[in-house]
C-alpha positions in Angstrom: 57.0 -9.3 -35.5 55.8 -5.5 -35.9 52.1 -5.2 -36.7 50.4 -2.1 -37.5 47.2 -3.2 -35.2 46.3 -6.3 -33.8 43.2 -8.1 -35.7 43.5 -11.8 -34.2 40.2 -11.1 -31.9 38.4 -10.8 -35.3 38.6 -13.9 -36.8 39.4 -16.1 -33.1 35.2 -15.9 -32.7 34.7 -17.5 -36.1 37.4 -20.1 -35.9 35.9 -21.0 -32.8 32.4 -21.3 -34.4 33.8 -23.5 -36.9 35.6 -26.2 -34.9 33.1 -26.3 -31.6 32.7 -29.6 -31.2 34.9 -30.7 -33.8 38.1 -32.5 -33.2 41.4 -32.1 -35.0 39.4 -29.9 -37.5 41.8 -27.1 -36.7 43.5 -26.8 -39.9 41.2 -27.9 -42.2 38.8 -24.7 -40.4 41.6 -22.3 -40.6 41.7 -22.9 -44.2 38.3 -22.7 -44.3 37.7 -19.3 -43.4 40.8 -18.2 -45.2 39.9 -19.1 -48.4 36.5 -17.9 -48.0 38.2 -14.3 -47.0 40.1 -14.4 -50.6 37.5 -15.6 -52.4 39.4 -19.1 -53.0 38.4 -23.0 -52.9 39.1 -25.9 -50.8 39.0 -29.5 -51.3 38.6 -32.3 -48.5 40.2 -35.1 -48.7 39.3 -37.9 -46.6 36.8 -40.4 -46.0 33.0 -40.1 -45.3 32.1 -39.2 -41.8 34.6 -36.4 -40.9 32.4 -33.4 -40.9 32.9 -32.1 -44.4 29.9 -31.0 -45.2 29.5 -29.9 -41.4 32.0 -27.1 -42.1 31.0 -26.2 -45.6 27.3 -25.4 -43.7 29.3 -24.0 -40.5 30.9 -21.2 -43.2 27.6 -20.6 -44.4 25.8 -19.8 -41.1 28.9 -17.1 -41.1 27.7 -15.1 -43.9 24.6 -13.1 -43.1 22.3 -14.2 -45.8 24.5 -16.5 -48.1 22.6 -18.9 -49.8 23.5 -22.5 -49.4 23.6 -25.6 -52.4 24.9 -28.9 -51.7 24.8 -31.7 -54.1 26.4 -35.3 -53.6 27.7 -35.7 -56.9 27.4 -39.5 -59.0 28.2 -39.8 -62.9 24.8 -40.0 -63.1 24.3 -36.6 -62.0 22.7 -34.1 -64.5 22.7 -30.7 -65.2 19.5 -29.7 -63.8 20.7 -30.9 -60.6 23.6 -28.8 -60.0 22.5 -25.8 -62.4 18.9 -25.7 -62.3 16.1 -27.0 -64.8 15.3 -25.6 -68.3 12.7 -22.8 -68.3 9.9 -23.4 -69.8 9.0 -20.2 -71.1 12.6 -19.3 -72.5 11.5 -22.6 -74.9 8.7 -21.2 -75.9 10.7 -18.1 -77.6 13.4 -20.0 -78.9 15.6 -19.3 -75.8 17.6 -22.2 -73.6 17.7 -21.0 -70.7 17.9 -21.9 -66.7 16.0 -21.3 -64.0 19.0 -21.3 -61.2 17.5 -19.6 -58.6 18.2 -22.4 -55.4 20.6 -23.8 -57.6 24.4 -24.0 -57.5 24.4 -20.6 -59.8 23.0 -18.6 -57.1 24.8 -19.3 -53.9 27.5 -18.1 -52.3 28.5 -21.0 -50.5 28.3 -24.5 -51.9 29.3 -28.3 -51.0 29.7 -30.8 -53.6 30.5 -33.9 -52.4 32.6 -36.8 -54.8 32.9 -33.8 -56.8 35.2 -35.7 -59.0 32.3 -37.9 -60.2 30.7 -35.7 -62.3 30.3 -36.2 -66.3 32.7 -33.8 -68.3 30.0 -31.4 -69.1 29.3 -30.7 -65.6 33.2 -30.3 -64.9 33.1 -28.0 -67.7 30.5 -25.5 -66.9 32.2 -25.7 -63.1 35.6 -24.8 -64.2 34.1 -21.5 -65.4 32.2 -21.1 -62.5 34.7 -21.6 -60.0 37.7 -19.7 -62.5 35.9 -16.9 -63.8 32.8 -16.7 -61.3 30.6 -16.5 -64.4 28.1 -19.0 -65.8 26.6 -19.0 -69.4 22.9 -19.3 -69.1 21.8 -19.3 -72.8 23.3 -16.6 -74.5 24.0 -14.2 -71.5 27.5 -15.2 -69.0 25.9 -14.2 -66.3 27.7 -13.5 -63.1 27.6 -15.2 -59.5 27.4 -15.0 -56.1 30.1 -17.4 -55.5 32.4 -17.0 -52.7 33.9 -19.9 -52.1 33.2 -23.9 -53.1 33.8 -26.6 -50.6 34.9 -30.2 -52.7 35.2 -33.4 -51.2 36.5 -36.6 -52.2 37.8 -39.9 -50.4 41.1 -39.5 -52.6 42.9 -37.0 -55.0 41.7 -37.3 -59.0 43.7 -40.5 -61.2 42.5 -39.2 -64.1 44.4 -36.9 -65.9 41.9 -35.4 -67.6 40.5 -33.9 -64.1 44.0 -32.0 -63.1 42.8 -28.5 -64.5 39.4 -29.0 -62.1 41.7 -30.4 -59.8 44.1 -27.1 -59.8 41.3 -24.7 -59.3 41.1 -25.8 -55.7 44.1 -23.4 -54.4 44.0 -25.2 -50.8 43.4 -29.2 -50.4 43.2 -30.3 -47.0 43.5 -33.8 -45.9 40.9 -34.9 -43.3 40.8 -38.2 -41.8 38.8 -39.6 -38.8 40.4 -39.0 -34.7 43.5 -40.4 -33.8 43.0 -43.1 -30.8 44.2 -40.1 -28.4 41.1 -38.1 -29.3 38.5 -41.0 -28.8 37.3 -40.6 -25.9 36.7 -37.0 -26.3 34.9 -37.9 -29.7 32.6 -40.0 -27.7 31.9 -37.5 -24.9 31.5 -34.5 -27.4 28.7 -32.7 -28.5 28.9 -31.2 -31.9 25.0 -30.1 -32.7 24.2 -26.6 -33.4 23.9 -24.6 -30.3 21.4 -22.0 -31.8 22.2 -19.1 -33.8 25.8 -18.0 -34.5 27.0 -15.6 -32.4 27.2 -12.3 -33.4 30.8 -11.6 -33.4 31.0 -15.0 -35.5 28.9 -13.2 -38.6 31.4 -12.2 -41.2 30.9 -8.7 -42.3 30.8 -8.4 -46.1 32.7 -4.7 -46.0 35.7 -5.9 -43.9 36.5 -8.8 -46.0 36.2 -6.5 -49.4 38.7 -3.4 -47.3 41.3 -6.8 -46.4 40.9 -7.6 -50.0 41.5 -4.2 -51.1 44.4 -3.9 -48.3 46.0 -7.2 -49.1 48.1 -6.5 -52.0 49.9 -4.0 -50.4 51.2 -6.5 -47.8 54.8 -6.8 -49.3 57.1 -10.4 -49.3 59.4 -10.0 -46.3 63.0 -11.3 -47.3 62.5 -14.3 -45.1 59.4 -15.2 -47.0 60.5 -15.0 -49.9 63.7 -17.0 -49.0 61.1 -20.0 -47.8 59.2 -19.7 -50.9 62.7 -20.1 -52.7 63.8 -23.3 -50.6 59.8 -24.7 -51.2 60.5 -24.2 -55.3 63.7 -26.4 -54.6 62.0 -28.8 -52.6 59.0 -29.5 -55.3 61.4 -29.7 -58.1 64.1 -32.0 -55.9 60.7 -34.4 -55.4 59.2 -33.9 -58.9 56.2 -32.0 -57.5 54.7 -30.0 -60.8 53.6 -26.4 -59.4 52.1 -24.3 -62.1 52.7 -20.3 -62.1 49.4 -19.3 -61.6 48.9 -21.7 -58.3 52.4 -19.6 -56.9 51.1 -16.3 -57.7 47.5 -17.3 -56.0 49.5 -18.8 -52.7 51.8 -15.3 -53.1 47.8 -13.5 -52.5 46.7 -16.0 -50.1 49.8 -15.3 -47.8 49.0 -11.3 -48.6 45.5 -11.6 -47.1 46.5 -13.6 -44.1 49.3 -11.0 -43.0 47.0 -8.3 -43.3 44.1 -9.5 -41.9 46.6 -10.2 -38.4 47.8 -6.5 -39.3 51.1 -7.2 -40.0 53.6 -5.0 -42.1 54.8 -8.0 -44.4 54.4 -11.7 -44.9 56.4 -13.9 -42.6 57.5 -17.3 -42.4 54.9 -18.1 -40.2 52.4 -17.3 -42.5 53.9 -19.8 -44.8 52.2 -22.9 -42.6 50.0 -23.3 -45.8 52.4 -24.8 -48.0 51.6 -28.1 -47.1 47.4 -27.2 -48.1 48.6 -25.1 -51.0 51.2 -27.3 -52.9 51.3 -30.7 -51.7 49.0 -32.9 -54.8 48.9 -35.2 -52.6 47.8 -36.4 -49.1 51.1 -38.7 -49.4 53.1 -35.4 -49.8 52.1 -33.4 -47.1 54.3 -34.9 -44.3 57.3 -33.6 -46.0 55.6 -29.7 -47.2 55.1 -29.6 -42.8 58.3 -31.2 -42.2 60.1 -28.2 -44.3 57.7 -25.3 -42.3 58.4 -26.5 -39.1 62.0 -26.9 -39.8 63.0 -24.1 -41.5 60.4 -21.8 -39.3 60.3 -23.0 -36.3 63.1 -25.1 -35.8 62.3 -28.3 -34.8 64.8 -29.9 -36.4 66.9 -32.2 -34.3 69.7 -31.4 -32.6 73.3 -32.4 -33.8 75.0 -33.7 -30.9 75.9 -37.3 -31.0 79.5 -36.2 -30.9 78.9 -34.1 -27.4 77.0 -37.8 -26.4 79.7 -39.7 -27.8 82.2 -37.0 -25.7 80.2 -37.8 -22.6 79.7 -41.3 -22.7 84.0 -41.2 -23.3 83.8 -39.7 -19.7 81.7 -42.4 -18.6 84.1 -44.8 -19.6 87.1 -43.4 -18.4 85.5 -43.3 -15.2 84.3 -46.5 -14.9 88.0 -48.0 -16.2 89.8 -45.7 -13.4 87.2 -47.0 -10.2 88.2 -50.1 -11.6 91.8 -50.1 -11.3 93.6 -52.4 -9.2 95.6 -50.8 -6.4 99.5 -50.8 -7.6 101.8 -53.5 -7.5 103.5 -52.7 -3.9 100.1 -52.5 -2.2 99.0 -55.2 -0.3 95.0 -54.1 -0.1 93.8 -56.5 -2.7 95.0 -59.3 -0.2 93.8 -57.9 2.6 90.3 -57.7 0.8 90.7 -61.2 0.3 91.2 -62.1 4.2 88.5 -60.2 5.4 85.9 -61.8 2.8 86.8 -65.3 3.8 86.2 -64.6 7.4 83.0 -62.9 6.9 79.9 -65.3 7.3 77.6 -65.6 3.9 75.2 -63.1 3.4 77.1 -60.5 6.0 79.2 -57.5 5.3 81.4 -56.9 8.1 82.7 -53.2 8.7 86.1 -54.4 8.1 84.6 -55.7 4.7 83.8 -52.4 3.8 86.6 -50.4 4.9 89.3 -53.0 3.2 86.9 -52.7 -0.2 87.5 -49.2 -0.3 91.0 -49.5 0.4 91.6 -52.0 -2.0 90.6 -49.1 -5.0 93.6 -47.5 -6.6 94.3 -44.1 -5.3 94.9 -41.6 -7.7 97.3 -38.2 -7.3 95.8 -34.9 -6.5 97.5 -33.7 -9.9 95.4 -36.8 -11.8 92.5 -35.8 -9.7 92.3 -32.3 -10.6 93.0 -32.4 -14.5 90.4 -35.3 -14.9 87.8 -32.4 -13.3 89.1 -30.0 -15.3 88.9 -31.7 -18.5 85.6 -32.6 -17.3 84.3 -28.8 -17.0 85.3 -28.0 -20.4 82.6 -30.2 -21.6 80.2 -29.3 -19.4 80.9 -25.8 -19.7 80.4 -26.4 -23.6 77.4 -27.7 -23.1 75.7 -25.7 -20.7 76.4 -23.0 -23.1 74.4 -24.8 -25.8 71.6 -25.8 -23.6 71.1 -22.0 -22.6 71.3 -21.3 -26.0 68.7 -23.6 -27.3 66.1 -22.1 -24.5 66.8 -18.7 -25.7 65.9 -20.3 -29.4 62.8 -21.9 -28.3 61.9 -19.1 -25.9 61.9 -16.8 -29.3 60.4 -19.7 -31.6 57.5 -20.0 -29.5 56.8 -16.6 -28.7 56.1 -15.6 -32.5 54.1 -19.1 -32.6 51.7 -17.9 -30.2 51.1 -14.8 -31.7 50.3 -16.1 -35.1 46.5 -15.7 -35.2 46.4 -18.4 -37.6 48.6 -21.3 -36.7 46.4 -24.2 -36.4 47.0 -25.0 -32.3 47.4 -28.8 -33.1 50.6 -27.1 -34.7 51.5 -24.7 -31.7 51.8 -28.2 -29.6 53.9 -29.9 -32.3 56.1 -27.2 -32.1 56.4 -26.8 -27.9 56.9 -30.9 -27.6 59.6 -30.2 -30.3 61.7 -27.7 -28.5 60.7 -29.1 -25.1 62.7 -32.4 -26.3 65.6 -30.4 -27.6 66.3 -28.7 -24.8 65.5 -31.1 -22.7 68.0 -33.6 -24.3 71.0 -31.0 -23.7 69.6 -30.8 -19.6 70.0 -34.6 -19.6 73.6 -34.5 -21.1 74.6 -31.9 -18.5 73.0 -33.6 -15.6 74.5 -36.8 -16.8 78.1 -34.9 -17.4 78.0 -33.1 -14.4 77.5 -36.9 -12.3 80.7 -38.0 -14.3 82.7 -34.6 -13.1 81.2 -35.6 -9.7 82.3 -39.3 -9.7 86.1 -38.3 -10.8 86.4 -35.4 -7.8 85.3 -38.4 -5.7 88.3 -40.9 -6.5 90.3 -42.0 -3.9 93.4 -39.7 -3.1 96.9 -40.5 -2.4 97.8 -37.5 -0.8 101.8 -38.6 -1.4 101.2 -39.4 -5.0 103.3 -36.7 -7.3 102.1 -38.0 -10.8 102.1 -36.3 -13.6 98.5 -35.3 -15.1 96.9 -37.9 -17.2 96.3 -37.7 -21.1 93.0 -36.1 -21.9 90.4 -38.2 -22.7 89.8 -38.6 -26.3 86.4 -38.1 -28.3 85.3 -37.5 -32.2 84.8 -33.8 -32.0 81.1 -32.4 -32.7 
């Protein structure tokens, strides 16, 4: 991929500062921090007890002076509580106003957690707030600080009448608690605050505004835009609604990514956040990853049952032609016979041995050589396809790497992925190469002039 500069050293500090001590958070922090770059919101989805709220205050500590609200929203909640209380003095002349200082109005970062909860009024006043960034304090629509709002709920919205709050959350990020894999290390990790952030962590307020400034003039490679084509297929093939204004946001979102790893247009890598950008559902995000890694990098697997089907035919014919009897006019079989009887139980006489071997049917040179033959076609065929497969993994994971923001949990995914495929085509050619083996290794009748033997027959891949 051509990049103008390279940027990945830039945001790799505050990545890290978000997932220290935080296991398979990678995605769920790259989104994070991306959204918070482009101004956007995320929603959590998942259960209590997998550090939400611990990265909401994790973005904070990365902007130098952001002002922090968190609320754990019931429908019981009030106004006051998320907006601030009535002033007092406004009252007295006739004026309804707030007092939002320390209040949701006046930070720049914010958690609310069951955000779904809350009573329609509150829903209302926060789809303006989140929308518009503006909030109508008496008569004056004020406007805020807001740079991006971290939601959380244990499940997506039932209610249809939460959808449009539900849409203004461009990225939704399923969270649930470490796999069995990662317990141990959940036990053995410490995930307190080490002291202040480091300074290379600290977002700086005039890079983020010259990336936002920058990012619209990151064209749609072709590519891209092809994958964006194939995921508008794939939402209406599953009866996924996707409204215009959530493509045109993902259209930015992918803009302000490629620029802030310097890159010269959006590629398919960038694309990784389909499955947080368009999937409404946790249920549906298995098959939005399943098209990336795919499509991108590949991972589908590999078509060859007829070149297994063509070796195992190999197998076959080799194990029917050790099996042969000797012909008609050879008396080996009985002489097998004679020594066996006069062998003691449990004892395997050199004679034994000898006679066994001579008791197998001896193929012609001719046979011999067009069985190998027939044999290094295949193999031929299919060390061509294993080299090529390296030389496509060798490539897909060499632009995987160097995407600054493919979550890593992805990266390994993708490596176990290729490392199957190819190692699948290295099995069928060691296993291939064994049969060729086994057929130069048949017995030889020297005196034997038969003619070469039919090919052996497979479904063709």
């Amino acid at each position: 991929m051509t990049r103008e500069h390279t940027t990945g050293a830039t945001w790799a500090p505050m990545l890290a500062e978000l997932e220290r001590g935080l296991l398979q958070r990678d995605v769920a922090a790259r989104a994070l921090l991306l959204a918070a770059l482009a101004g956007e919101h995320v929603l959590l989805l998942g259960p209590p007890g997998t550090a939400k709220s611990e990265l909401a205050r994790r973005l904070q500590r990365l902007l130098p002076g952001a002002h922090y609200f968190e609320r754990l929203l019931t429908r019981f909640t009030v106004p006051e509580e998320l907006f601030g209380p009535l002033s007092l003095r406004a009252l007295e002349d006739d004026r309804y106003e707030r007092l939002t200082e320390g209040y949701l109005p006046s930070a720049e970062v914010a958690f609310l957690d069951e955000v779904f909860k809350a009573n329609s009024a509150i829903l209302n006043t926060l789809l303006g707030l989140l929308h518009e960034r503006q909030f109508d304090n008496g008569s004056q629509r004020l406007p805020v600080p807001l740079v991006c709002l971290v939601g959380a709920s244990n499940e997506q919205p039932q209610d249809d009448s939460l959808l449009a709050f539900y849409d203004r959350f461009l990225l939704r990020v399923p969270v649930q608690p470490v796999d069995d894999q990662h317990f141990t290390a959940l036990l053995l990790t410490d995930a307190t605050a080490a002291g202040d952030t480091p300074a290379d962590a600290l977002i700086d307020p005039a890079g983020v505004q010259a990336l936002r400034e920058r990012a619209p003039h990151v064209p749609l490679g072709e590519p891209a835009l092809a994958l964006l084509l194939q995921a508008r297929q794939h939402a209406s093939q599953t009866a996924q609604t996707v409204s215009d204004r959530r493509w045109r946001q993902l259209v930015a979102l992918l803009q302000l990514q490629a620029a802030s790893r310097g890159a010269v247009e959006v590629s398919p890598w960038d694309l990784w956040l389909l499955p947080c950008a368009l999937a409404a559902d946790p249920a549906q995000v298995p098959a939005w990853t399943t098209l990336f890694l795919h499509r991108v990098a590949q991972t589908a697997p590999l078509p060859i049952d007829g070149l297994e089907r063509a070796v195992q035919a190999f197998e076959s014919q080799l194990d029917t032609e050790r099996r042969a009897p000797p012909d008609a006019q050879d008396d080996s079989a009985g002489k097998l016979a004679l020594a066996r009887a006069i062998t003691r139980p449990g004892e395997e006489s050199e004679m034994v041995r000898i006679t066994s071997a001579r008791a197998q049917r001896h193929y012609s040179p001719v046979h011999i050589a067009a069985r190998v033959a027939q044999c290094d076609e295949l193999l031929e065929r299919l060390l061509a396809l294993h080299g090529e497969w390296l030389a496509v993994a060798h490539a897909v994971l060499a632009e995987a790497r160097s995407h600054d923001w493919l979550p890593p949990s992805w990266l390994l995914q993708i490596e176990a992925a290729h490392a199957e495929r190819c190692g699948q085509l290295a099995g069928l050619c060691a296993q291939h190469q064994s049969t060729r083996n086994g057929f130069a290794d048949l017995p030889v009748d020297a005196k034997a002039t038969d003619n070469a033997p039919a090919p052996v027959h497979w479904e063709s891949p």
